[in-house]
C-alpha positions as CSV (number, residue, x, y, z in Angstrom):
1,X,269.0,189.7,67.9
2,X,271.0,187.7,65.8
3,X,270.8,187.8,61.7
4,X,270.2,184.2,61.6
5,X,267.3,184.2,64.6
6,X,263.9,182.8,63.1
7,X,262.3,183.8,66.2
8,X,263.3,186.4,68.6
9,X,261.7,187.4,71.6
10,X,263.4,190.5,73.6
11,X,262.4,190.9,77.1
12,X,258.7,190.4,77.0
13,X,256.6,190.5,79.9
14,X,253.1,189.5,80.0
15,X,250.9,190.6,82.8
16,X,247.5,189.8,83.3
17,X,244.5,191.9,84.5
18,X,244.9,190.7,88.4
19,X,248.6,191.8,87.5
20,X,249.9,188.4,87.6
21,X,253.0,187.5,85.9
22,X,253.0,185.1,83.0
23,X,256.2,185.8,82.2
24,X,258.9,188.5,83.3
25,X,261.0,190.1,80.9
26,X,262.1,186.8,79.0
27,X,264.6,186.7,76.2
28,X,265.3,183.5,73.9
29,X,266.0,183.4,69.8
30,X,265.6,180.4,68.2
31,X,267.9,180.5,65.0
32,X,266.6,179.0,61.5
33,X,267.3,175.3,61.7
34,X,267.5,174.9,65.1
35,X,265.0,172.7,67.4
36,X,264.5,174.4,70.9
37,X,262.5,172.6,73.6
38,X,261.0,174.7,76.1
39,X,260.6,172.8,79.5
40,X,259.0,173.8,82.7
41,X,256.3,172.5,85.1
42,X,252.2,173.6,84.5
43,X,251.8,177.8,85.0
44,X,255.7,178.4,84.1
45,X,254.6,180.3,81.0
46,X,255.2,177.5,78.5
47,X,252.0,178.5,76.6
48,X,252.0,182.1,77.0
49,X,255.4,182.1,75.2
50,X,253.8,180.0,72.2
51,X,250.3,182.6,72.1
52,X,252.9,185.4,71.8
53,X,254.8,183.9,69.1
54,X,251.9,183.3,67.6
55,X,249.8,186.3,68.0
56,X,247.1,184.6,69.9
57,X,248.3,187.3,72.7
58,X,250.3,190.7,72.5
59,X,252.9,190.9,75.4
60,X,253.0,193.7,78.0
61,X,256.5,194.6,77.3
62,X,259.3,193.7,75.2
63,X,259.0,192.4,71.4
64,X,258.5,189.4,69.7
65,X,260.3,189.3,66.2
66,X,259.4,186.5,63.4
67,X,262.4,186.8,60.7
68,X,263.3,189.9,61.5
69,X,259.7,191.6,61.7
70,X,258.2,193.2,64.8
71,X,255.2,190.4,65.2
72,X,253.2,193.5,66.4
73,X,253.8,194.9,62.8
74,X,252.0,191.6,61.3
75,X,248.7,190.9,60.5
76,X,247.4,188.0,62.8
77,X,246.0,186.1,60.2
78,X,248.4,185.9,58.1
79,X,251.0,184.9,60.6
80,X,248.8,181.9,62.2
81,X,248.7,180.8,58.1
82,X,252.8,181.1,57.5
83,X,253.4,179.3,60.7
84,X,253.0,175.4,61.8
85,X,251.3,174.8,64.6
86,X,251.1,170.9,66.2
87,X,248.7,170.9,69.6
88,X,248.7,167.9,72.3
89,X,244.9,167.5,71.5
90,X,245.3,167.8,67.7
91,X,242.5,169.0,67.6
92,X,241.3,167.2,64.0
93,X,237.8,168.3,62.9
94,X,235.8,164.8,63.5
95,X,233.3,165.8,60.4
96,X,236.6,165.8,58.0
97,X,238.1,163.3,56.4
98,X,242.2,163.2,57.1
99,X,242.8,165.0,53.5
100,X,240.4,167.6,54.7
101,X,241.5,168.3,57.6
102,X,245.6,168.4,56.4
103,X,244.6,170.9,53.7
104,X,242.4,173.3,55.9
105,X,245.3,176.0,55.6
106,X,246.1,175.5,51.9
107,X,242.2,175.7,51.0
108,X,242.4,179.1,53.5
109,X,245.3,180.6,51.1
110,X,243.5,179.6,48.1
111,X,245.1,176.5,46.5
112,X,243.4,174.6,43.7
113,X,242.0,171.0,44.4
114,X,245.1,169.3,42.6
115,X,247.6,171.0,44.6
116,X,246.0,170.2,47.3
117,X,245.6,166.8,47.0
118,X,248.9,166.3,45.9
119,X,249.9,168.1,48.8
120,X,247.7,165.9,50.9
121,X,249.3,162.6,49.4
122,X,253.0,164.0,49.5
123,X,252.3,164.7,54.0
124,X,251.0,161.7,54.5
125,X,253.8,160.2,53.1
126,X,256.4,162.0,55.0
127,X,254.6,161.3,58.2
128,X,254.7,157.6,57.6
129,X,250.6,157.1,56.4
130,X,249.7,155.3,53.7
131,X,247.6,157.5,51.3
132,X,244.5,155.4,52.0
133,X,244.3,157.2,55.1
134,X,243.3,160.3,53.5
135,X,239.6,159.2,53.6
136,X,239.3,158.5,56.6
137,X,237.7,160.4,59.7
138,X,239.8,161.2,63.1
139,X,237.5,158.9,65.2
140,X,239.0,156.0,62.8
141,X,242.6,157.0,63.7
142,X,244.8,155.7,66.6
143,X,246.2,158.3,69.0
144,X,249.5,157.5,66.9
145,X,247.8,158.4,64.2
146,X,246.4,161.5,64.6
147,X,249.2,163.3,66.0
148,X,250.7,162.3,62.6
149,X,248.0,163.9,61.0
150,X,248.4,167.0,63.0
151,X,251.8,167.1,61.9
152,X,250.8,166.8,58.4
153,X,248.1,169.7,58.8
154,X,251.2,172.0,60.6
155,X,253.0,171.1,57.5
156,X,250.7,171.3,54.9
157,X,251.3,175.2,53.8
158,X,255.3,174.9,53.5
159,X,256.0,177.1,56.8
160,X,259.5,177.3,57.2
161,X,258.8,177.5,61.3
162,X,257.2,175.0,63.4
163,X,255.6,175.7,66.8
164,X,254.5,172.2,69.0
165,X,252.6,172.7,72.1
166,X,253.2,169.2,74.1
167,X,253.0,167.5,71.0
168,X,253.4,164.2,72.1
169,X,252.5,163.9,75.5
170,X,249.3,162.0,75.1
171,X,250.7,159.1,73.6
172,X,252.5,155.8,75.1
173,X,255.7,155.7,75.6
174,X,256.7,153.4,72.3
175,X,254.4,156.0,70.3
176,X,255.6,158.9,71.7
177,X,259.3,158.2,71.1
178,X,258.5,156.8,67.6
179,X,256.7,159.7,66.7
180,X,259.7,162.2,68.3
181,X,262.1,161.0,66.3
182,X,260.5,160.8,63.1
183,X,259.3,164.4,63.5
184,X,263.4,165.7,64.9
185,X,264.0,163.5,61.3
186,X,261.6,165.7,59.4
187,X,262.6,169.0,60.8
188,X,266.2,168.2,59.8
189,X,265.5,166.9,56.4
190,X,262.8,169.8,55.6
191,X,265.0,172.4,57.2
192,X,262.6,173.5,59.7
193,X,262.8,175.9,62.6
194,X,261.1,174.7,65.9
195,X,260.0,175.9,69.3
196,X,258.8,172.7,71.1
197,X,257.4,173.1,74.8
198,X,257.5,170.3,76.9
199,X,257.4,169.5,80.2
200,X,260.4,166.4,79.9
201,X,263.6,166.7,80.4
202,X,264.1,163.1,78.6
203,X,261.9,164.1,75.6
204,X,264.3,167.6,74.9
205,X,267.5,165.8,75.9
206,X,266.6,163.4,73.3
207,X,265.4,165.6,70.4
208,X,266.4,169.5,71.1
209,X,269.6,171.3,70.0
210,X,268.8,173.6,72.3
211,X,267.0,173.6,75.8
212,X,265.3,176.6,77.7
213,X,264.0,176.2,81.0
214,X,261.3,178.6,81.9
215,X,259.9,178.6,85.7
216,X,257.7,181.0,87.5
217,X,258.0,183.1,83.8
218,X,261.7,183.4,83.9
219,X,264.3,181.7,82.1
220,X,266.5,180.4,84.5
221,X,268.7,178.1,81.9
222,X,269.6,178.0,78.8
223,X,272.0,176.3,76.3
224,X,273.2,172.7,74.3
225,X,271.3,169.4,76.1
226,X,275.2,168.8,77.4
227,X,274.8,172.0,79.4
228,X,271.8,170.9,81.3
229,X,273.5,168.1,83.2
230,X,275.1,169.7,85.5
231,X,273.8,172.8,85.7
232,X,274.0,174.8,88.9
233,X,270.3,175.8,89.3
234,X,268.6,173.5,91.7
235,X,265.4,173.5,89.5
236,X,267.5,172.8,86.7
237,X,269.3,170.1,88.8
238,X,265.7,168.8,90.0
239,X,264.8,168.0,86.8
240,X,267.7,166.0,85.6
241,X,267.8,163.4,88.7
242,X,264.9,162.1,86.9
243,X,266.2,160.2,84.2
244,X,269.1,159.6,86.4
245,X,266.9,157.9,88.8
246,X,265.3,156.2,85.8
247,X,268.1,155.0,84.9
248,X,269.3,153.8,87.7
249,X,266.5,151.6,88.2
250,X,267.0,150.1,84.6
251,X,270.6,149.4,85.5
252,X,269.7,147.5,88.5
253,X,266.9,145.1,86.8
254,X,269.6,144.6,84.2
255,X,272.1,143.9,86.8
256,X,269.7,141.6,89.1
257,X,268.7,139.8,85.8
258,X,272.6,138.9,84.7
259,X,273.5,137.6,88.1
C-alpha cells in the first residue's frame, strides 16, 4: 500500500453462502486526488467492490484500508458519514425538499440550521442550481437535476473521498456528458478522491485518470486511459472496439455528408 493510497484494498475475496465468487483476491489503491473508474459488465463485482469500501459488506479475505485504517477497525456508521456516496437512482427522499435532502448527513453529525443552510446554498451552487431550487421536491426535478442533487447530498459533509455507483447512467447522452464533466471539474477543483464504477469504456476514457477493469471478480487490467487502447486482453480489447466502431460510423456520415 502506498502512503499516498486513499483507498486500498489488498487481495480481498468475497464469497457468498452458495460459495460463489464475487470477487477473487482483488487488489487496487486509489491514491488521494486521483479519479479511478471501475468498468465491467453486470455480475463482474462492480458493486461488491463499492459495499466493501463502504462497509455495507465485510469481505471473505483480504483488507480494505480507508487512509491508512483497516476498514474492519472502523465503525460502520461513521465511515458511511465521512464518505460521499452518488447512486444511479439517487435515491432523493420524495417527502423532502432539495435543501432537506442535501443536508440529511450534516443534520446526522449534528450541524446547526445556519450551517446547514449555508451549506445547502454553497452545493447547489457548485453543482450549477440556482438556490431557488432548494425548496423544491424531487418529483419537480429533471433527471439532470436530481443527479445534481445527489451530488450535492454526497458532498454536503466535506468528505475528502467520493464513491459513485453508475452515477450517470440514467441520463441522455447530452446530460450525461454535461453532468461528467462538471463533476471530473469538481473533483479536481475540491481535491477529491474518487472510485467511479461504470460499465463504459467512453465515459472512464473521458473522465478517469485511472481505469480498472474488473470481470468474473478479477482485475484483469489496470492503468492510465492511454493504456487501455491496446491492451492485450481480449475483454479489455472487446471493450475498446466500441467507441472505435462508434467512431467509425461518425467519420463516415461526416465523410458522406462533405462529398
Amino acid at each position: 500500500m502506498t502512503q499516498d493510497a486513499a483507498i486500498a484494498v489488498e487481495n480481498v475475496s468475497k464469497r457468498f453462502g452458495d460459495g460463489r465468487a464475487a470477487l477473487d483476491e482483488v487488489s487496487l489503491t486509489i491514491r488521494k486526488g486521483e479519479l479511478v473508474a471501475v468498468v465491467g459488465p453486470s455480475g463482474s463485482g462492480k458493486t461488491t467492490l463499492l459495499r466493501l469500501i463502504n462497509r455495507l459488506a465485510d469481505p471473505s479475505a483480504g483488507t480494505v484500508s480507508i487512509g491508512g485504517a483497516d476498514a474492519a477497525c472502523l465503525d460502520p456508521v461513521t465511515l458511511r458519514r465521512s464518505i460521499g456516496y452518488v447512486f444511479q437512482e439517487v435515491g432523493l427522499f420524495p417527502h423532502m425538499t432539495v435543501a432537506e435532502n442535501i443536508a440529511i448527513t450534516p443534520r446526522l453529525l449534528g450541524w446547526d440550521k445556519a450551517r446547514m443552510a449555508a451549506r445547502v446554498d454553497e452545493l447547489l451552487g457548485l453543482v450549477r442550481l440556482d438556490k431557488g431550487y432548494g425548496a423544491r421536491f424531487p418529483h419537480q426535478l429533471s433527471g439532470g437535476e436530481r443527479q445534481r442533487v445527489g451530488v450535492a447530498r454526497a458532498l454536503a459533509a466535506g468528505p475528502d473521498t467520493v464513491l459513485m455507483d453508475e452515477p450517470f447512467a440514467a441520463l441522455d447522452p447530452l446530460t450525461r456528458d454535461a453532468l461528467g464533466q462538471d463533476y471530473r471539474a469538481l473533483h479536481d477543483k475540491l481535491g477529491l478522491t474518487t472510485l467511479m464504477i461504470t460499465h463504459d469504456m467512453v465515459e472512464a476514457l473521458g473522465l478517469a485518470d485511472r481505469i480498472a477493469v474488473l470481470l468474473d471478480g478479477t482485475v484483469v487490467a489496470e492503468g492510465a486511459p492511454a493504456a487501455m487502447i491496446d491492451h492485450a486482453h481480449p475483454y479489455v480489447r472487446e471493450l475498446m472496439q466500441a467507441p472505435r466502431n462508434i467512431a467509425r460510423r461518425v467519420e463516415g456520415l461526416l465523410a458522406g455528408k462533405e462529398r
